[in-house]
N, CA, C and O atoms as a GROMACS GRO file, in nm:
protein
  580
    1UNK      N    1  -2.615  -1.692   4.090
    1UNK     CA    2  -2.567  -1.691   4.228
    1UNK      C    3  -2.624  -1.810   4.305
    1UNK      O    4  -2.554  -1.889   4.368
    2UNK      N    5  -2.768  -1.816   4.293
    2UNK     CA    6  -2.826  -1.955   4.372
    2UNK      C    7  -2.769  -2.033   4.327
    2UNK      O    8  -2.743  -2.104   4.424
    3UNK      N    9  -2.697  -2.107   4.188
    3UNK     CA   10  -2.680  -2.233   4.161
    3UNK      C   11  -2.528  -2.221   4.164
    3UNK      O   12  -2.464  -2.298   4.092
    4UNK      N   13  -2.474  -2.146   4.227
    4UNK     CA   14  -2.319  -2.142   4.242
    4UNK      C   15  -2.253  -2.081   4.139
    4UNK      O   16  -2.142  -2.036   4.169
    5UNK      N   17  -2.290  -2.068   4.025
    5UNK     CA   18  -2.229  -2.020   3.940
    5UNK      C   19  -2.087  -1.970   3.912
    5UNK      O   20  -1.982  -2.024   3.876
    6UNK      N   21  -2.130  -1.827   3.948
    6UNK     CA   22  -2.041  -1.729   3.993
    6UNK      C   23  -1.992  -1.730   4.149
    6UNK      O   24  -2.057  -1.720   4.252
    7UNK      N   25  -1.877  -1.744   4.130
    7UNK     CA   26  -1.825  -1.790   4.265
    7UNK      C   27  -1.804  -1.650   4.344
    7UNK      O   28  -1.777  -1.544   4.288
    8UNK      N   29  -1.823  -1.670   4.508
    8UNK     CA   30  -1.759  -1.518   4.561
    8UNK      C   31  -1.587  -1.461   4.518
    8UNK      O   32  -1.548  -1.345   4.506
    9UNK      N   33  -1.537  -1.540   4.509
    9UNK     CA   34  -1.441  -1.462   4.447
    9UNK      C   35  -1.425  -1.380   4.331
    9UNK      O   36  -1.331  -1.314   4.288
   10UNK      N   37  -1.574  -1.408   4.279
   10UNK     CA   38  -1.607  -1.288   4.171
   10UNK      C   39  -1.699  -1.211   4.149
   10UNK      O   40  -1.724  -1.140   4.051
   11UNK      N   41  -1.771  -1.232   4.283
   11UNK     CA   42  -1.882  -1.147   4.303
   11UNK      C   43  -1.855  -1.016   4.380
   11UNK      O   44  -1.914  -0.911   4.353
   12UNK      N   45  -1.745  -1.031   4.493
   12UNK     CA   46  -1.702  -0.904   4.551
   12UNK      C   47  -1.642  -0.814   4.455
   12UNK      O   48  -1.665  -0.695   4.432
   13UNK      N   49  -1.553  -0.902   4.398
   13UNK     CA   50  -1.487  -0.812   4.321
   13UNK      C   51  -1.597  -0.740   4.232
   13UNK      O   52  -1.654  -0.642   4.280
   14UNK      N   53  -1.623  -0.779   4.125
   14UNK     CA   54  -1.703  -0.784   4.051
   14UNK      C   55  -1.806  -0.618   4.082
   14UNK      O   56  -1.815  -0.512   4.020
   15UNK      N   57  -1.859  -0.664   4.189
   15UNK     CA   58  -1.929  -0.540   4.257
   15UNK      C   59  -1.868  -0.404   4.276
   15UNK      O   60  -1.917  -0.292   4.261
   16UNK      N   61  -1.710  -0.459   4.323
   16UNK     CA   62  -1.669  -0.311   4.359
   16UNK      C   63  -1.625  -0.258   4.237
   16UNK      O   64  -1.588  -0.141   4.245
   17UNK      N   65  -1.616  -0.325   4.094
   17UNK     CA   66  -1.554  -0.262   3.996
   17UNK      C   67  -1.696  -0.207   3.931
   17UNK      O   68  -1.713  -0.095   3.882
   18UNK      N   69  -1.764  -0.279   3.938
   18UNK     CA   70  -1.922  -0.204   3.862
   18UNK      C   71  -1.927  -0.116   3.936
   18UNK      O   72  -1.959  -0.013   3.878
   19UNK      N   73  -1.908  -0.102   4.066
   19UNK     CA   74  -1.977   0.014   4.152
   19UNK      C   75  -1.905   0.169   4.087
   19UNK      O   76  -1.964   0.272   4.052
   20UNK      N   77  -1.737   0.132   4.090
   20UNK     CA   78  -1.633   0.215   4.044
   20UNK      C   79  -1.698   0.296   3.921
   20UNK      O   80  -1.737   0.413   3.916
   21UNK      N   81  -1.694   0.193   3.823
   21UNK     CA   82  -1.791   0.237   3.689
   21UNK      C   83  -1.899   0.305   3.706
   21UNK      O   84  -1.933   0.410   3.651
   22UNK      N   85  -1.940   0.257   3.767
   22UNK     CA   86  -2.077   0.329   3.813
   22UNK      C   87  -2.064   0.478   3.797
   22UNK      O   88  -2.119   0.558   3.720
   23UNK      N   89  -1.964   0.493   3.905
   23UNK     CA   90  -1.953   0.668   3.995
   23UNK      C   91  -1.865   0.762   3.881
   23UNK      O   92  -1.864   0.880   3.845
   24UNK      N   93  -1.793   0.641   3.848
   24UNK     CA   94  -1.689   0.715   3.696
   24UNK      C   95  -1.782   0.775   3.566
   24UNK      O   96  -1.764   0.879   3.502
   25UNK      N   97  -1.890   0.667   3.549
   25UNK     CA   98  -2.023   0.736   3.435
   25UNK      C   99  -2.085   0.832   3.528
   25UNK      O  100  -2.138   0.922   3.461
   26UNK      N  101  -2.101   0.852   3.658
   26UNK     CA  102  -2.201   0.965   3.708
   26UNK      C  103  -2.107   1.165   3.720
   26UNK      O  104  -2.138   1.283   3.734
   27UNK      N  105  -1.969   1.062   3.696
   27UNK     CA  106  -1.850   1.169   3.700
   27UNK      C  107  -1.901   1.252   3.603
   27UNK      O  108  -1.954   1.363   3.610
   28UNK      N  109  -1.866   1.146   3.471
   28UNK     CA  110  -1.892   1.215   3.291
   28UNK      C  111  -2.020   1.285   3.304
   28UNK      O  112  -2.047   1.392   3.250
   29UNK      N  113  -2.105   1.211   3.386
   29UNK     CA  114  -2.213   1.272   3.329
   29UNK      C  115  -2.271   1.451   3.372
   29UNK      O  116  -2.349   1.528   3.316
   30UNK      N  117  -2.178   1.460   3.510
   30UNK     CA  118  -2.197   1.613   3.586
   30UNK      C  119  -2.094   1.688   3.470
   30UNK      O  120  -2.116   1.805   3.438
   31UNK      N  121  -2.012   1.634   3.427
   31UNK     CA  122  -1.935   1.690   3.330
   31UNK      C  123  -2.018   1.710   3.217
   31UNK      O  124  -1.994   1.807   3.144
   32UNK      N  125  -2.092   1.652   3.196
   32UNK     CA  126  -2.178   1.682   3.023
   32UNK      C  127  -2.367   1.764   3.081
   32UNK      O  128  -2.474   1.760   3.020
   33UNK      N  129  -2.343   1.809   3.176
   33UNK     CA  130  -2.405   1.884   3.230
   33UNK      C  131  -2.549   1.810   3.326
   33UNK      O  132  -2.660   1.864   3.324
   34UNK      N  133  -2.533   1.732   3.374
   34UNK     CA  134  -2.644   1.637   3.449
   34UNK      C  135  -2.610   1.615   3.547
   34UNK      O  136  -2.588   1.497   3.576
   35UNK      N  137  -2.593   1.711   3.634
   35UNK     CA  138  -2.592   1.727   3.755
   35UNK      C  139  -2.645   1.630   3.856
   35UNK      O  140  -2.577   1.555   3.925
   36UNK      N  141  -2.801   1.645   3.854
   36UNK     CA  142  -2.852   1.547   3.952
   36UNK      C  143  -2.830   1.405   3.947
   36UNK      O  144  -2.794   1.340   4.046
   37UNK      N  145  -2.852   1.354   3.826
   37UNK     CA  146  -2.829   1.256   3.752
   37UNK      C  147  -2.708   1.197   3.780
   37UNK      O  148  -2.701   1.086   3.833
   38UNK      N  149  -2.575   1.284   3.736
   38UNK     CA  150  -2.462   1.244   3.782
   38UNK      C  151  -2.456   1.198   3.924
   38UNK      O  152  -2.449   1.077   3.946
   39UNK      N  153  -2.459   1.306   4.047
   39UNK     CA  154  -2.458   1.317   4.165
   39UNK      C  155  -2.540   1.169   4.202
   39UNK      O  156  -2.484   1.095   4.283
   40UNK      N  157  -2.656   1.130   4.149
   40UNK     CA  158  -2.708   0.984   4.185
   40UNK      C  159  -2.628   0.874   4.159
   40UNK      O  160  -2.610   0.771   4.225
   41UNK      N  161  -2.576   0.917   4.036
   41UNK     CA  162  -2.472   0.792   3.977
   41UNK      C  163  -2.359   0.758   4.083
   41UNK      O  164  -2.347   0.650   4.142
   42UNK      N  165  -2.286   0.858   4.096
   42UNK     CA  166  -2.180   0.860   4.176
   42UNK      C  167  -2.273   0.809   4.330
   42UNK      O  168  -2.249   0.690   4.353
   43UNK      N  169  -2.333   0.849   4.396
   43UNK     CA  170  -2.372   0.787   4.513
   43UNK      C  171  -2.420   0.633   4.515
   43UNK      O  172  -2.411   0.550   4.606
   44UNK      N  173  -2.473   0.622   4.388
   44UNK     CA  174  -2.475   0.451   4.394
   44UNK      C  175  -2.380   0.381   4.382
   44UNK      O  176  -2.370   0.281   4.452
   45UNK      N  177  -2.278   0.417   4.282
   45UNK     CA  178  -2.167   0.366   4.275
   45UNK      C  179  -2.068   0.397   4.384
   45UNK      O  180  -1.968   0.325   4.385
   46UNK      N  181  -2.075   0.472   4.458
   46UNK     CA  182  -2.030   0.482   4.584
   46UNK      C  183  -2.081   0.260   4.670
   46UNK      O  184  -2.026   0.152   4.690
   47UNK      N  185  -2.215   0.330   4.686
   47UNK     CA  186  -2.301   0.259   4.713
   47UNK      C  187  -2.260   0.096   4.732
   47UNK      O  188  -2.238   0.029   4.833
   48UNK      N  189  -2.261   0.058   4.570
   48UNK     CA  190  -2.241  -0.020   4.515
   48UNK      C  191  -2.080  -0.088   4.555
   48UNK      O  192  -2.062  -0.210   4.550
   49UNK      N  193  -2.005  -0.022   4.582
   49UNK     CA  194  -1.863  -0.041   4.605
   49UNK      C  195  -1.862  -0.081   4.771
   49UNK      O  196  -1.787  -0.177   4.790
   50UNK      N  197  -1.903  -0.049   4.852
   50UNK     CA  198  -1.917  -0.057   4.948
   50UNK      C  199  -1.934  -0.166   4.986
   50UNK      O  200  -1.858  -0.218   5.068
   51UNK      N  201  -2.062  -0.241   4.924
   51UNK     CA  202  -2.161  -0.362   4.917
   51UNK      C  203  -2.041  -0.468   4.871
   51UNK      O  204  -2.031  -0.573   4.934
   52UNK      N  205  -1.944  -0.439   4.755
   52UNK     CA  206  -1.861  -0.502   4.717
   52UNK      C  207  -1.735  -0.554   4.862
   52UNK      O  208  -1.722  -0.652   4.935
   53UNK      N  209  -1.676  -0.445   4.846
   53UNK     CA  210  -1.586  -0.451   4.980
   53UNK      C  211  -1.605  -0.525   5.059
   53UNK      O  212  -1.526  -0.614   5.090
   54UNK      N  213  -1.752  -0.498   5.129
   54UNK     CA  214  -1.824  -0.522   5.282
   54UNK      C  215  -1.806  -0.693   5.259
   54UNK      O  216  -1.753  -0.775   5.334
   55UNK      N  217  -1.863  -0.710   5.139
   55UNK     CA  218  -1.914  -0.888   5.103
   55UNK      C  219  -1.750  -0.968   5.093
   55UNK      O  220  -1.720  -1.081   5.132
   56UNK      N  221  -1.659  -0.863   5.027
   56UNK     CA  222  -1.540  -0.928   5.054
   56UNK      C  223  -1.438  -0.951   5.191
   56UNK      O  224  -1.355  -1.030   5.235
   57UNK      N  225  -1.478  -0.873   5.211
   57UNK     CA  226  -1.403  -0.857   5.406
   57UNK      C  227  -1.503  -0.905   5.476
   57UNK      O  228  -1.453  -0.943   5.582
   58UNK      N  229  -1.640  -0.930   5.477
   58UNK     CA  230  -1.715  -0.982   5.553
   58UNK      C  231  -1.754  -1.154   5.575
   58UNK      O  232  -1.686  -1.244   5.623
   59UNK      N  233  -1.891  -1.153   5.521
   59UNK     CA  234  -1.904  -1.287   5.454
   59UNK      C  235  -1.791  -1.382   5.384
   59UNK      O  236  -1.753  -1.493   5.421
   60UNK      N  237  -1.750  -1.306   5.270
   60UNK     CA  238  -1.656  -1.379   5.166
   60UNK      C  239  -1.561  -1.420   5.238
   60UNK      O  240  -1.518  -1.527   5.195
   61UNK      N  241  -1.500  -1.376   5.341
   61UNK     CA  242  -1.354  -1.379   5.399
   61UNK      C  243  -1.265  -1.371   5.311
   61UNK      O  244  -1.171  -1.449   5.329
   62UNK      N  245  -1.257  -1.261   5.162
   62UNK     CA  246  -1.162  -1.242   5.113
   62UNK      C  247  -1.031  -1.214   5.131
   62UNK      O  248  -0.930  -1.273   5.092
   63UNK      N  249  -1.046  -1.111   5.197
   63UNK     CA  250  -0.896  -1.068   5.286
   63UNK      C  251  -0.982  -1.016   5.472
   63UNK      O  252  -1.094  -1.041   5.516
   64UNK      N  253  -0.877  -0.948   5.527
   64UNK     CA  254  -0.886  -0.892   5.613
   64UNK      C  255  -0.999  -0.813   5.694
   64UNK      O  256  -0.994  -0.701   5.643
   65UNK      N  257  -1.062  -0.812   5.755
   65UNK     CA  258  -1.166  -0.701   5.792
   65UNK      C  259  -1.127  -0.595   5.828
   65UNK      O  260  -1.208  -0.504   5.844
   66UNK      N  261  -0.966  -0.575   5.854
   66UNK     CA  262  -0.922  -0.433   5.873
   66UNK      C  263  -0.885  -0.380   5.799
   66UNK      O  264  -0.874  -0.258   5.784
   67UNK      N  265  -0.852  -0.485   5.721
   67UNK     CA  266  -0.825  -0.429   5.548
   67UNK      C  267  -0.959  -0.334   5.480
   67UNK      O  268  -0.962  -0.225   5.422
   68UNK      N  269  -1.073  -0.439   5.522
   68UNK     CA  270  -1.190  -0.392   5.488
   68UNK      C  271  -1.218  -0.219   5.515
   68UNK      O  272  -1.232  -0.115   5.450
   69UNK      N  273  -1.216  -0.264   5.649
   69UNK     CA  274  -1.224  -0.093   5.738
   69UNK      C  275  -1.134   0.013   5.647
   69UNK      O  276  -1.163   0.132   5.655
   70UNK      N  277  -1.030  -0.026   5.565
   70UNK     CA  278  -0.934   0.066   5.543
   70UNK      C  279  -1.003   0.127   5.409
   70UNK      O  280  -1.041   0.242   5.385
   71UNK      N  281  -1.006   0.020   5.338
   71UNK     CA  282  -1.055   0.003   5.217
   71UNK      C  283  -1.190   0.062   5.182
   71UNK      O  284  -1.214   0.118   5.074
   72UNK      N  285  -1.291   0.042   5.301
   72UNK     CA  286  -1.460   0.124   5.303
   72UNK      C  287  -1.396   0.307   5.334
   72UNK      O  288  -1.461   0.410   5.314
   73UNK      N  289  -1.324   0.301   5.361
   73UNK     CA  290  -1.277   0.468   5.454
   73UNK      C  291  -1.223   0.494   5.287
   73UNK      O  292  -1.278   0.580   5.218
   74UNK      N  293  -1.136   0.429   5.246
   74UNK     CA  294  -1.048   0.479   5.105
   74UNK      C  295  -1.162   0.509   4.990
   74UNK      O  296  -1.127   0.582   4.897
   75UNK      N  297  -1.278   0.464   4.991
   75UNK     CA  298  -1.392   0.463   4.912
   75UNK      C  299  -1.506   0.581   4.978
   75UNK      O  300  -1.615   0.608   4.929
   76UNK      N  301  -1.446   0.642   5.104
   76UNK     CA  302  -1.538   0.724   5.151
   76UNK      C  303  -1.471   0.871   5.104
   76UNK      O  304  -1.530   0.969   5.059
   77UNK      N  305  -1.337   0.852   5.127
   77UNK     CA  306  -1.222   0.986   5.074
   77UNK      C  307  -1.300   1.035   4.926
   77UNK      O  308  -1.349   1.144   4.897
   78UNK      N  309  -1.289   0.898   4.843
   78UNK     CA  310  -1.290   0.923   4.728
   78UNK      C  311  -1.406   0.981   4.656
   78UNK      O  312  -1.400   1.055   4.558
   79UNK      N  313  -1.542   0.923   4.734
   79UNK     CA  314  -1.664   0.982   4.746
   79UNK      C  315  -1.666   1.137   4.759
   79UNK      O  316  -1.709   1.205   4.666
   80UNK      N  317  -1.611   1.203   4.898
   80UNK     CA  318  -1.564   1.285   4.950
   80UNK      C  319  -1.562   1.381   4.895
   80UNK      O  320  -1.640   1.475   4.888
   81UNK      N  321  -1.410   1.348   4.824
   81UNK     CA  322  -1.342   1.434   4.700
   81UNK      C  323  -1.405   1.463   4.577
   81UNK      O  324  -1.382   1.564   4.510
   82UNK      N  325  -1.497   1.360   4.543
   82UNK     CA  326  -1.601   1.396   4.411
   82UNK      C  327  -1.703   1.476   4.422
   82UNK      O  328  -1.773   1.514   4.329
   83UNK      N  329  -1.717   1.511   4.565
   83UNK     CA  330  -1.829   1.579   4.631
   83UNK      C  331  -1.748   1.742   4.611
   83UNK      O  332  -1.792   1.844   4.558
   84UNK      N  333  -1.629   1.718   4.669
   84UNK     CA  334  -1.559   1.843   4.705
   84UNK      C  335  -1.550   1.913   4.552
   84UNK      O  336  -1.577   2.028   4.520
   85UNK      N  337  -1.509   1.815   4.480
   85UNK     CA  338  -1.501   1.879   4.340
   85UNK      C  339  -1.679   1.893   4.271
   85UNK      O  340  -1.659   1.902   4.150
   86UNK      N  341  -1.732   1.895   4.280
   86UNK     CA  342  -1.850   1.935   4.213
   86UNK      C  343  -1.932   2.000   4.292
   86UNK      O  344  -2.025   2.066   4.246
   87UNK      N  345  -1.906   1.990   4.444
   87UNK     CA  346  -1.929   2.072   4.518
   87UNK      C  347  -2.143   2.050   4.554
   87UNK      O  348  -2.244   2.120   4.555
   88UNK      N  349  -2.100   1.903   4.578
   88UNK     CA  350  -2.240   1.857   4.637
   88UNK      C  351  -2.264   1.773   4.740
   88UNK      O  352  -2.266   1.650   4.748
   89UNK      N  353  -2.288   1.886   4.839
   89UNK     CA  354  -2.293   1.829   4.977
   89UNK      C  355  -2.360   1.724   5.025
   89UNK      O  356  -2.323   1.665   5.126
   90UNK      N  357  -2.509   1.677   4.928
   90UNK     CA  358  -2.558   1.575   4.946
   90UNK      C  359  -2.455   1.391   4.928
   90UNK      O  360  -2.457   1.287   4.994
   91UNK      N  361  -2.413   1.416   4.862
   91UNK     CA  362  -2.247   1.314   4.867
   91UNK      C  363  -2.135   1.312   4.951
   91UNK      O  364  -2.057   1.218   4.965
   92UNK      N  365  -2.133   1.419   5.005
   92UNK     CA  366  -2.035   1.452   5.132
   92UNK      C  367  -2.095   1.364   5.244
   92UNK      O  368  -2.023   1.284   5.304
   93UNK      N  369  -2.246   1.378   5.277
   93UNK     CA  370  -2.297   1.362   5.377
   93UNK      C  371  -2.310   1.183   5.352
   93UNK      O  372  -2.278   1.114   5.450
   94UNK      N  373  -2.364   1.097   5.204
   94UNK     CA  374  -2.409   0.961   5.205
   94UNK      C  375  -2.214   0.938   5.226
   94UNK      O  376  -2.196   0.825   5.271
   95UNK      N  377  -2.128   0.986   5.213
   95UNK     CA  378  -1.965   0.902   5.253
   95UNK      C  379  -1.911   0.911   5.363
   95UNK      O  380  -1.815   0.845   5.405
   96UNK      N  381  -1.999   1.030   5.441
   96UNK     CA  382  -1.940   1.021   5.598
   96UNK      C  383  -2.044   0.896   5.634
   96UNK      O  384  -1.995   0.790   5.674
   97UNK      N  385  -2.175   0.908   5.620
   97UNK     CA  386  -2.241   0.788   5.657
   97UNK      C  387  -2.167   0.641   5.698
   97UNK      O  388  -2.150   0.571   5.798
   98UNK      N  389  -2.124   0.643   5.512
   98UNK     CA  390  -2.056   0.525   5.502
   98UNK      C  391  -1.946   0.484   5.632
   98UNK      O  392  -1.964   0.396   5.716
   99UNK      N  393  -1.824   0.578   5.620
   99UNK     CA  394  -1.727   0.598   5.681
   99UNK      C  395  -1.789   0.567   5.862
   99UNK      O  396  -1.725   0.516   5.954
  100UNK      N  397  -1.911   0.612   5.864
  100UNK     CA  398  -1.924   0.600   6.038
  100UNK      C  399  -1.964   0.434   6.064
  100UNK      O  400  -1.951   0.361   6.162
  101UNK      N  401  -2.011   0.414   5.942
  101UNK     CA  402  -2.096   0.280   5.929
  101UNK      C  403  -1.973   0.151   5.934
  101UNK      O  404  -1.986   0.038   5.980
  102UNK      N  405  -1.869   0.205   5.878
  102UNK     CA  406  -1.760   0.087   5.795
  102UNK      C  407  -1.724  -0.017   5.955
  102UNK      O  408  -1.734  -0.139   5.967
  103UNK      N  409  -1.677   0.094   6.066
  103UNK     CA  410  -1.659  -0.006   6.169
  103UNK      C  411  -1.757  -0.085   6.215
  103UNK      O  412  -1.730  -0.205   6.226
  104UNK      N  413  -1.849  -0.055   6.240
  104UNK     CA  414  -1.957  -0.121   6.291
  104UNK      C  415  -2.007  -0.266   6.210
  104UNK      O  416  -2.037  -0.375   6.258
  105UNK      N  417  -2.001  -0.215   6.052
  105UNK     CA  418  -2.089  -0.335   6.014
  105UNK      C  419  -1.963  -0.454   5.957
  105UNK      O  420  -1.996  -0.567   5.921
  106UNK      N  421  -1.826  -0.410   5.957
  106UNK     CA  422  -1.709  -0.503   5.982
  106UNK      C  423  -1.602  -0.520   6.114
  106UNK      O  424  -1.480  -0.514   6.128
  107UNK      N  425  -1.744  -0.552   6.217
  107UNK     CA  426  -1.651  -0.571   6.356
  107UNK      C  427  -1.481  -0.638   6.344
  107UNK      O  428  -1.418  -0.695   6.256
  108UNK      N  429  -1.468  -0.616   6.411
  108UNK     CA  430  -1.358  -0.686   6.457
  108UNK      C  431  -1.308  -0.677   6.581
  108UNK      O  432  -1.368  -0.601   6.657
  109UNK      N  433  -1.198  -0.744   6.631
  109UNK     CA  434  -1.169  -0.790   6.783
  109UNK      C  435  -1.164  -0.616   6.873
  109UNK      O  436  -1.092  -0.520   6.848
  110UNK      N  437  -1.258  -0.631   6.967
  110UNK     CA  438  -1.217  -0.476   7.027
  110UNK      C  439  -1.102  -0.418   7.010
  110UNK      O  440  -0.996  -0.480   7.024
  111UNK      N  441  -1.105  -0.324   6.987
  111UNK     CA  442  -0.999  -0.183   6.976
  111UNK      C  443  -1.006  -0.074   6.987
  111UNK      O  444  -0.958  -0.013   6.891
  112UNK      N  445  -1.065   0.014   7.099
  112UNK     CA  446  -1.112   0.136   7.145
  112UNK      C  447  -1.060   0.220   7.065
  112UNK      O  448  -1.113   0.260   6.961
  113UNK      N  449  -0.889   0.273   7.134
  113UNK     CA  450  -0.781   0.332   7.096
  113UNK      C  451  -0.788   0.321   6.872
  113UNK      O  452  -0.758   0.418   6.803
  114UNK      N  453  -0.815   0.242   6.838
  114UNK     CA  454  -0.825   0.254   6.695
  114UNK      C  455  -0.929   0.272   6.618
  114UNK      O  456  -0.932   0.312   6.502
  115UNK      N  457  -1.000   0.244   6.677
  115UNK     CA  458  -1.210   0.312   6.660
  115UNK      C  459  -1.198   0.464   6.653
  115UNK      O  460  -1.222   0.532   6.553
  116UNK      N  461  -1.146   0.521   6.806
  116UNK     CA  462  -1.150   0.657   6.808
  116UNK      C  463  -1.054   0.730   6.753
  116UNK      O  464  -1.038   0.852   6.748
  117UNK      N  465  -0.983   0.633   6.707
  117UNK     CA  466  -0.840   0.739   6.592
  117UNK      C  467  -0.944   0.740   6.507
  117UNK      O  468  -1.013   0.840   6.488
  118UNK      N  469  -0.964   0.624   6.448
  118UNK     CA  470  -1.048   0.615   6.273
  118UNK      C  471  -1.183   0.738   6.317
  118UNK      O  472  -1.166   0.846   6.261
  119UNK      N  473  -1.263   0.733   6.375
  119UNK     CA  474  -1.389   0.820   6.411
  119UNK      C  475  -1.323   0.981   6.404
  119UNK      O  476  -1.360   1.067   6.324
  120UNK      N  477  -1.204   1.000   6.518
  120UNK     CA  478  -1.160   1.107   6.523
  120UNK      C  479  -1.096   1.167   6.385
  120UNK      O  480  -1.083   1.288   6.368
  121UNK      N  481  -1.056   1.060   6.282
  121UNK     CA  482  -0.970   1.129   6.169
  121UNK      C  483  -1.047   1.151   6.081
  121UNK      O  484  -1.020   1.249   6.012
  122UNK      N  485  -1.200   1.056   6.038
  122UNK     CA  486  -1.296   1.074   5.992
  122UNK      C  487  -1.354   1.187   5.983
  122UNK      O  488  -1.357   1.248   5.876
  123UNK      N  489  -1.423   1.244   6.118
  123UNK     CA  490  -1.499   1.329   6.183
  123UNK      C  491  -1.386   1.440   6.163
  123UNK      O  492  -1.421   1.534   6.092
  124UNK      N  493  -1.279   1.444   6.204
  124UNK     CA  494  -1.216   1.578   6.173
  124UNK      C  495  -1.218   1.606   6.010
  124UNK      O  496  -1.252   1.715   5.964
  125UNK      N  497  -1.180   1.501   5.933
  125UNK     CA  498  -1.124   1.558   5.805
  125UNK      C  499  -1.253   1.609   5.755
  125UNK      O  500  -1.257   1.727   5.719
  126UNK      N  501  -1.336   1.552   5.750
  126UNK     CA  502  -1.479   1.576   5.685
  126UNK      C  503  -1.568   1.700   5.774
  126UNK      O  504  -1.679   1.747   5.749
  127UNK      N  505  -1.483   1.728   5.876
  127UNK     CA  506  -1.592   1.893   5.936
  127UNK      C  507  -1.502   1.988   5.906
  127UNK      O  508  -1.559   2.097   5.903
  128UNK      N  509  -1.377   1.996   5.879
  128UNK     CA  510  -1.276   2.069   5.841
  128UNK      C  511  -1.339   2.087   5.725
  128UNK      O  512  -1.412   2.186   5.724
  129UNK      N  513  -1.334   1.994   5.578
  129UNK     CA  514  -1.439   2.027   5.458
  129UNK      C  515  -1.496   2.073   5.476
  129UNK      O  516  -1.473   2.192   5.455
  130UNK      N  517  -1.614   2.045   5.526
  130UNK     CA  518  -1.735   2.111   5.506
  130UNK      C  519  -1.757   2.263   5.603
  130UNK      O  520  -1.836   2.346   5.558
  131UNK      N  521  -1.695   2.289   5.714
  131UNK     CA  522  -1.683   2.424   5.744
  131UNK      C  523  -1.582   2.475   5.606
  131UNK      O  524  -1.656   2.447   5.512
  132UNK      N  525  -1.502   2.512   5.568
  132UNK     CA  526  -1.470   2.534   5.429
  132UNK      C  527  -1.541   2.534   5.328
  132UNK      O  528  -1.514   2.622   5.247
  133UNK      N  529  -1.638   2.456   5.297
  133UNK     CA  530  -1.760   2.474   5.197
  133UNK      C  531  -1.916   2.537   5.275
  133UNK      O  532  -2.024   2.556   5.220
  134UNK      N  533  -1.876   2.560   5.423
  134UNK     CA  534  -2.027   2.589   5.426
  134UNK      C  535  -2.092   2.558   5.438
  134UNK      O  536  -2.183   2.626   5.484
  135UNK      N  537  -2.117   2.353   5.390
  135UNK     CA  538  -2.171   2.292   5.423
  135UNK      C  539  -2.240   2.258   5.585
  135UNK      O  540  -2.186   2.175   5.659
  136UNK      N  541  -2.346   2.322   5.620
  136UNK     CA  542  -2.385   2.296   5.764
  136UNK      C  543  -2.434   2.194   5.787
  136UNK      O  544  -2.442   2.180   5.909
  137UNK      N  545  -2.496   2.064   5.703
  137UNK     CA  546  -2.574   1.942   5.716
  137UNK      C  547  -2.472   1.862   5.766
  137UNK      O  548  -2.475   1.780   5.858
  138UNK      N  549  -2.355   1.907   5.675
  138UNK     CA  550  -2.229   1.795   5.685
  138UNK      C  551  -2.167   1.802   5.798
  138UNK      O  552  -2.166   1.704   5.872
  139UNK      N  553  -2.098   1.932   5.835
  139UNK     CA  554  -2.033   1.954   5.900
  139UNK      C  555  -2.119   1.924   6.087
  139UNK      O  556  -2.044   1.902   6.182
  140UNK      N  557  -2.253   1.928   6.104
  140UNK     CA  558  -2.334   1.930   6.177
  140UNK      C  559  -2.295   1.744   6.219
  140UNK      O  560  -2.264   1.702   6.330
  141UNK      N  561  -2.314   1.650   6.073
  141UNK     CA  562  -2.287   1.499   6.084
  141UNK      C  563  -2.151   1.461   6.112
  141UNK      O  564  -2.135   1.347   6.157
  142UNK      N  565  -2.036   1.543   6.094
  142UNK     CA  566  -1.917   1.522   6.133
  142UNK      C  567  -1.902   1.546   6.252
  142UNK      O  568  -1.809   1.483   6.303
  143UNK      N  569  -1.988   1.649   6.355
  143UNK     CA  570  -1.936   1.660   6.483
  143UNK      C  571  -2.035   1.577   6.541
  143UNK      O  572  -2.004   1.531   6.651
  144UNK      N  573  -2.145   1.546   6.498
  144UNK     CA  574  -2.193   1.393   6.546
  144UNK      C  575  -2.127   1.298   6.616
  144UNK      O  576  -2.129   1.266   6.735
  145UNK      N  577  -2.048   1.246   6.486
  145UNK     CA  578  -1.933   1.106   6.486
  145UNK      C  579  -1.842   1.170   6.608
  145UNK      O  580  -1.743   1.109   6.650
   0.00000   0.00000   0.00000
């Protein structure tokens, strides 16, 4: 990276597909009975994808930063849903994080009216979950947002 090497056009990427991998081996692995283990995997690779994205919509000026915003939220669903399916609230809670985080750390030109849609659709979908699971940590961080 210091000596140019690897150029950003293959470092964002690059990131968000390791990250992918990442969460896809932490998948297998709650499946072959490693629960915690898994559940870490998948949150880094959450993690990891994020970092990817962020560097491409951010810094990199790969594409769009609203693209970005769309794209960090589409990686928070998906988080979400891996949570919903294995049913570990500690992952519910690091993708709303994400999701509250995505506007902020890829500003873009004010937009009230589309902040508080994204916050409001966020914050609803994810306290709707988690009252449904019970989850009180989560659902407590969704009416936060």
């Amino acid at each position: 990276f210091a000596r140019g090497w690897i150029s950003p056009l293959f470092r964002a990427p690059g990131a968000t597909a390791a990250g992918i991998a990442v969460a896809a081996w932490g998948h297998e692995r709650i499946l072959r009975g490693m629960r915690p283990y898994g559940a870490a995997l998948i949150g880094a690779g959450g993690g990891l994808t994020y970092l990817g994205l962020w560097a491409a919509a951010g810094p990199y000026a790969l594409f769009d930063r609203r693209l970005g915003i769309l794209l960090l939220a589409a990686t928070t669903v998906a988080v979400t849903m891996l949570a919903l399916h294995h049913e570990i609230e500690g992952l519910a809670i690091w993708a709303l994080g994400g999701a509250y985080l995505a506007p902020i750390i890829l500003a873009t030109a004010p937009n009230p009216q589309g902040f508080l849609a994204y916050i409001e659709v966020i914050g609803l979908g994810t306290g709707i979950l988690a009252f449904t699971m019970a989850w009180r940590a989560t659902f407590n961080l969704a009416l936060f947002g």
